[in-house]
C-alpha positions in Angstrom: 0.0 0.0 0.0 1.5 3.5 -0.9 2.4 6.0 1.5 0.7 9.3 1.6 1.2 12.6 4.0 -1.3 12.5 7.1 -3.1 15.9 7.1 -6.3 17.8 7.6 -7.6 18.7 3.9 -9.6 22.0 3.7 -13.3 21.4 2.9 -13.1 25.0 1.2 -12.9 24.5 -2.7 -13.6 27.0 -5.7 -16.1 24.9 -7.3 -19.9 24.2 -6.2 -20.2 21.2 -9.2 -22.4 18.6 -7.6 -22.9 16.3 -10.8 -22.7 12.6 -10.6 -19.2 12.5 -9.0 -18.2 8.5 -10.3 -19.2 9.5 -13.7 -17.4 12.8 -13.8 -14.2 10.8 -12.3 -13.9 8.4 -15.1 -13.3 11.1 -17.5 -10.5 13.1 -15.3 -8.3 10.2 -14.5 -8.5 6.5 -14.2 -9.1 5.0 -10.4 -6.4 3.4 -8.9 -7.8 0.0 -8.1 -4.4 -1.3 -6.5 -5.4 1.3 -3.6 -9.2 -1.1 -4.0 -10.9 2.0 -5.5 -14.1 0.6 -6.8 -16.8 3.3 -6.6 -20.1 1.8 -5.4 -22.8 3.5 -7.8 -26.3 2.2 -7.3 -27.9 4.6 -5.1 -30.0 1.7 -3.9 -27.5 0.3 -2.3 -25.5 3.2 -0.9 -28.9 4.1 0.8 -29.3 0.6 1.8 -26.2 1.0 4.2 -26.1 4.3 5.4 -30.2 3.1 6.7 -28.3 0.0 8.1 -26.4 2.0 10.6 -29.4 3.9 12.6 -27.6 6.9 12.1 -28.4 9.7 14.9 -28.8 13.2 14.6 -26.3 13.9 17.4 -23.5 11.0 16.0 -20.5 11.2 14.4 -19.8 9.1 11.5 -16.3 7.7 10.0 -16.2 6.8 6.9 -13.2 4.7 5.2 -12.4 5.1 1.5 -15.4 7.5 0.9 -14.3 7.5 -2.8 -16.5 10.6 -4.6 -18.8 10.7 -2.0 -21.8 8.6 -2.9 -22.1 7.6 0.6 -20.8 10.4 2.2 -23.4 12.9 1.1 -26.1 10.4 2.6 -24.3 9.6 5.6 -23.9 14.1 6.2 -27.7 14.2 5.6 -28.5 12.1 9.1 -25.4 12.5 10.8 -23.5 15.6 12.9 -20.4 15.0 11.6 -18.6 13.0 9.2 -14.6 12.2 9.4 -13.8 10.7 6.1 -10.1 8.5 6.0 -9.1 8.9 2.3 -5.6 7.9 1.1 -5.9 9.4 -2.5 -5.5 13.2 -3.0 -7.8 13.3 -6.1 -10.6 11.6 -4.3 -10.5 14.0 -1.5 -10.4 17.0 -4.1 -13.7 15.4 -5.6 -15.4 15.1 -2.4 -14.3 18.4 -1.1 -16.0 19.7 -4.8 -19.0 18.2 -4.4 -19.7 19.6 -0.9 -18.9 22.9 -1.5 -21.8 25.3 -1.2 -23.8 22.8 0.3 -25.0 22.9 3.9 -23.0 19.7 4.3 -19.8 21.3 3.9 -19.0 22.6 7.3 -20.1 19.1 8.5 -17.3 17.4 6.6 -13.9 16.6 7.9 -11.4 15.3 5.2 -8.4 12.9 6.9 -6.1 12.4 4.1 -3.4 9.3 4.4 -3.4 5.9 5.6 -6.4 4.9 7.4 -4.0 1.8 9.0 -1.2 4.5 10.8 -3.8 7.3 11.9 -4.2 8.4 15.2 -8.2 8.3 15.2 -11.0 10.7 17.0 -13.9 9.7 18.8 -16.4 8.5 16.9 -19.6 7.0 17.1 -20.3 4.6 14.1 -18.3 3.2 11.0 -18.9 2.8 7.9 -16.6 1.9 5.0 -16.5 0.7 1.2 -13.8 -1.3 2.6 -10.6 -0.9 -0.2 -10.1 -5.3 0.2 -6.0 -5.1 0.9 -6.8 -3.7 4.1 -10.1 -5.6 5.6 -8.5 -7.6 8.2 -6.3 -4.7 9.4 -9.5 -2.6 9.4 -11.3 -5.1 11.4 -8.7 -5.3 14.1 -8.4 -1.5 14.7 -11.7 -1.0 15.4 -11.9 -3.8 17.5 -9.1 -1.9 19.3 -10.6 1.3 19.7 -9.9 2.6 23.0 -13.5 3.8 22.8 -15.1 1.5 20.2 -17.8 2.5 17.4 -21.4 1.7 18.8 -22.0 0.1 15.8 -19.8 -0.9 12.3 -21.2 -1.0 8.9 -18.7 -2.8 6.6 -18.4 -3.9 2.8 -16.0 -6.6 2.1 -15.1 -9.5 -0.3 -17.7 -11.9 -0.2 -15.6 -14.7 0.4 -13.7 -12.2 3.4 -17.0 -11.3 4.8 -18.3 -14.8 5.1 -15.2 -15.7 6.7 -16.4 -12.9 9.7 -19.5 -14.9 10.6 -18.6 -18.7 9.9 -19.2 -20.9 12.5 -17.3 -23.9 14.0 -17.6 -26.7 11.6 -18.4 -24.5 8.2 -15.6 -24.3 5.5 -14.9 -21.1 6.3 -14.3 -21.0 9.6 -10.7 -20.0 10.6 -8.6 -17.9 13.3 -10.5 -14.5 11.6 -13.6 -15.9 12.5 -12.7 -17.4 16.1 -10.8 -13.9 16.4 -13.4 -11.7 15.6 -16.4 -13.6 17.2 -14.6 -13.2 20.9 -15.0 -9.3 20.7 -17.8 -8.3 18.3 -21.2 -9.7 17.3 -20.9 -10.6 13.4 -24.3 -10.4 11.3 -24.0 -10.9 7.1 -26.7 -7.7 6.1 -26.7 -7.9 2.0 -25.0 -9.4 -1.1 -23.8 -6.5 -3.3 -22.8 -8.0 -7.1 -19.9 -6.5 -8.8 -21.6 -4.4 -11.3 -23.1 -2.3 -8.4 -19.2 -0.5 -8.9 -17.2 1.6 -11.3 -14.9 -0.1 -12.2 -16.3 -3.6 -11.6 -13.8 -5.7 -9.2 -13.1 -9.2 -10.0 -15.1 -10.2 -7.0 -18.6 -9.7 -5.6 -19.0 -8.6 -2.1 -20.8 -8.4 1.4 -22.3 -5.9 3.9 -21.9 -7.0 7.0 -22.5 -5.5 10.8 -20.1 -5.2 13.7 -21.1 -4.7 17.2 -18.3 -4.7 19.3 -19.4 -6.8 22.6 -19.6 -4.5 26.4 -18.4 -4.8 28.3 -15.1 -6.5 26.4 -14.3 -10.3 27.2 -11.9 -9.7 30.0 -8.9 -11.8 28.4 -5.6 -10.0 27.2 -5.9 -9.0 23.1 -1.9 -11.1 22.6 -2.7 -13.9 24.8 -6.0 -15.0 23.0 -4.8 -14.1 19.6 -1.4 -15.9 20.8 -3.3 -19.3 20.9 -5.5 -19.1 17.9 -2.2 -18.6 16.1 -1.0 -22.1 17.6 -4.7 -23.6 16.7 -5.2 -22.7 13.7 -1.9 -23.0 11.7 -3.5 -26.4 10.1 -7.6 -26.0 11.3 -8.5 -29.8 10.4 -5.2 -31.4 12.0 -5.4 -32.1 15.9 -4.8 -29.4 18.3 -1.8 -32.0 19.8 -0.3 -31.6 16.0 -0.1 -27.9 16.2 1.5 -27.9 19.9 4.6 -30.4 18.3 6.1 -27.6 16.2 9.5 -26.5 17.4 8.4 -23.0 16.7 5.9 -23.1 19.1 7.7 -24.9 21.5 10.3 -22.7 21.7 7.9 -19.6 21.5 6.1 -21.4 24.6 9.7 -21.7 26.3 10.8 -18.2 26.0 7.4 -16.9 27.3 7.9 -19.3 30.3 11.4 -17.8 30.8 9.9 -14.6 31.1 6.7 -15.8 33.3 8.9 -17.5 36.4 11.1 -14.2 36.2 8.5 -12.1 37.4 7.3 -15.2 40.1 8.0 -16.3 43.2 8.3 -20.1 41.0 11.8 -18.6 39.9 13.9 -19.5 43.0 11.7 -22.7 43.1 13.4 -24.2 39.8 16.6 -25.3 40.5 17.6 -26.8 36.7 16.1 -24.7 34.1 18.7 -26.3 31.3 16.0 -29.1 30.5 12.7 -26.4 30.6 12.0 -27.0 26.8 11.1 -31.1 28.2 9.0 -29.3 30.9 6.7 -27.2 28.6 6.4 -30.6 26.1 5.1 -32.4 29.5 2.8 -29.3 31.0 1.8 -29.0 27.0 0.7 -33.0 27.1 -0.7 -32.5 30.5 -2.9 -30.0 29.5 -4.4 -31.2 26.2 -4.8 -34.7 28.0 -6.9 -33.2 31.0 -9.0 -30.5 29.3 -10.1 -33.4 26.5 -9.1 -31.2 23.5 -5.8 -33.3 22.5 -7.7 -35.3 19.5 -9.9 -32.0 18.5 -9.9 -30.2 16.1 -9.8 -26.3 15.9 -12.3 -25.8 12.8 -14.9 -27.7 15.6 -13.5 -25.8 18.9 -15.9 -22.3 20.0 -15.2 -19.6 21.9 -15.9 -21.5 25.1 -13.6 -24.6 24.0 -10.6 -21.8 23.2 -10.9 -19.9 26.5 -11.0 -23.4 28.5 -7.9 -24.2 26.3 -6.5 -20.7 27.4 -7.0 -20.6 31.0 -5.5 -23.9 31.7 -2.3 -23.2 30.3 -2.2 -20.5 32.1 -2.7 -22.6 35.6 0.3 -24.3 34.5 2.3 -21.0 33.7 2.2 -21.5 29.7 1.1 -18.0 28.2 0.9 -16.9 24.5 2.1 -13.3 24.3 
């Protein structure tokens, strides 16, 4: 992904021209699909989204990869404010244009650079035509938020977006769907086909809703993620197979190093030369008593992960 200046850009522009803004694009300069600039244009849609959120008159709205503005100027008619994260200069020009003179304009704060590395404002809703390369990244911020969105309203890749609300035992269930599950409610809202954008992408896509769960699952962000990493390296092998990497073992030994350091349990060791046998034995020990030696992790829940989780850590094994 390219690098652009972080910077507020001036809602204040010389020209009042609100004509269609995707069709006027196509004829100043190409989009740049390797920043995923597909322009949704059916109205239908973009309406369809911005009434998915519940927008109040008193919220403020961010939007990622507004584009021209076909959602932004529906999003500014319900909301207080909008903060709109736009990498591309040209696009922010556009929307800038096509707010000026409006009484929009002063509602309209342009954040131009990458969404990923800014520093964020409150806010109390998301919504983004989400450019694909950075949907996981995306996900994981907000989830992050010191002071998450109330509510997230978020187009992806279909196949990406599925992925978000799979559950144990469907194909696409992985460590994104584990992940995600823990600390948001996940809901699929609408197919969108791929001539609902200019230019079409090579994929059709999803809608789909985020509520991020409060109060938070009190479990440290590193630790569970830590595990689901171990789990999930090969989903249908057993969770025993994954524990037997020498990766992971010596991951496991070095974050054991570091656990009896800051215990009383580090004057109690005498021989720590031989502590990468001990973690294979407290490892063995653990799978055998909680049961989940012969599962697999494209079966295991939430409940089956954090069982997993907190008997390790009765045994002094931790993940981050």
């Amino acid at each position: 992904m390219g690098k652009a200046p972080k910077k507020r850009f001036s809602t204040t522009a010389n020209s009042g021209n609100t004509v269609a803004a995707d069709k006027h694009m196509n004829s100043v300069f190409k989009f740049n699909t390797n920043l995923g600039q597909h322009i949704l244009k059916n109205p239908l849609v973009a309406q369809g989204i911005v009434d998915k959120a519940q927008i109040k008159p008193s919220d403020t709205v961010l939007e990622v990869g507004p584009g021209t503005g076909n959602l932004t100027v529906r999003i500014l008619e319900k909301a207080k404010k909008v903060i709109a994260s736009e990498m591309d200069p040209r696009m922010a020009a556009e929307l800038t244009k096509r707010v000026h003179g409006t009484p929009q304009e002063k509602k309209l704060e342009i954040i131009l650079g990458d969404f990923i590395k800014a520093d964020l404002p409150y806010f109390d809703i998301c919504i983004s035509n989400t450019p694909y390369q950075i949907s996981s990244p995306l996900v994981f911020k907000l989830l992050n938020q010191p002071n998450p969105p109330r509510v997230s309203i978020l187009m992806f890749q279909r196949e990406f977006a599925m992925r978000l609300v799979a559950r144990p035992g469907d194909e696409l269930y992985c460590r994104l769907s584990a992940n995600v599950q823990m600390w948001a409610n996940v809901t699929h809202i609408m197919k969108v086909g791929k001539n609902n954008f200019r230019p079409p992408p090579q994929v059709e896509s999803s809608v789909v809703r985020i509520e991020i769960k409060n109060p938070r699952p009190n479990i440290d962000f590193n630790e569970w993620d830590g595990l689901l990493r171990i789990c999930f390296v090969r989903k249908n092998k057993t969770i025993a197979a994954g524990f037997k990497s020498s990766n992971v073992i010596d991951i496991l030994e070095k974050n054991y190093k570091t656990w009896l350091a800051t215990t009383e349990q580090d004057m109690m060791i005498d021989d720590k030369s031989n502590l990468k046998d001990l973690i294979k034995e407290k490892i063995t020990t653990v799978l055998m008593e909680t049961g989940f030696s012969d599962q697999r992790s494209s079966k295991m829940d939430q409940t089956d992960f954090l069982k997993l989780l907190y008997a390790f850590h009765q045994v002094g094994i931790h993940f981050a």
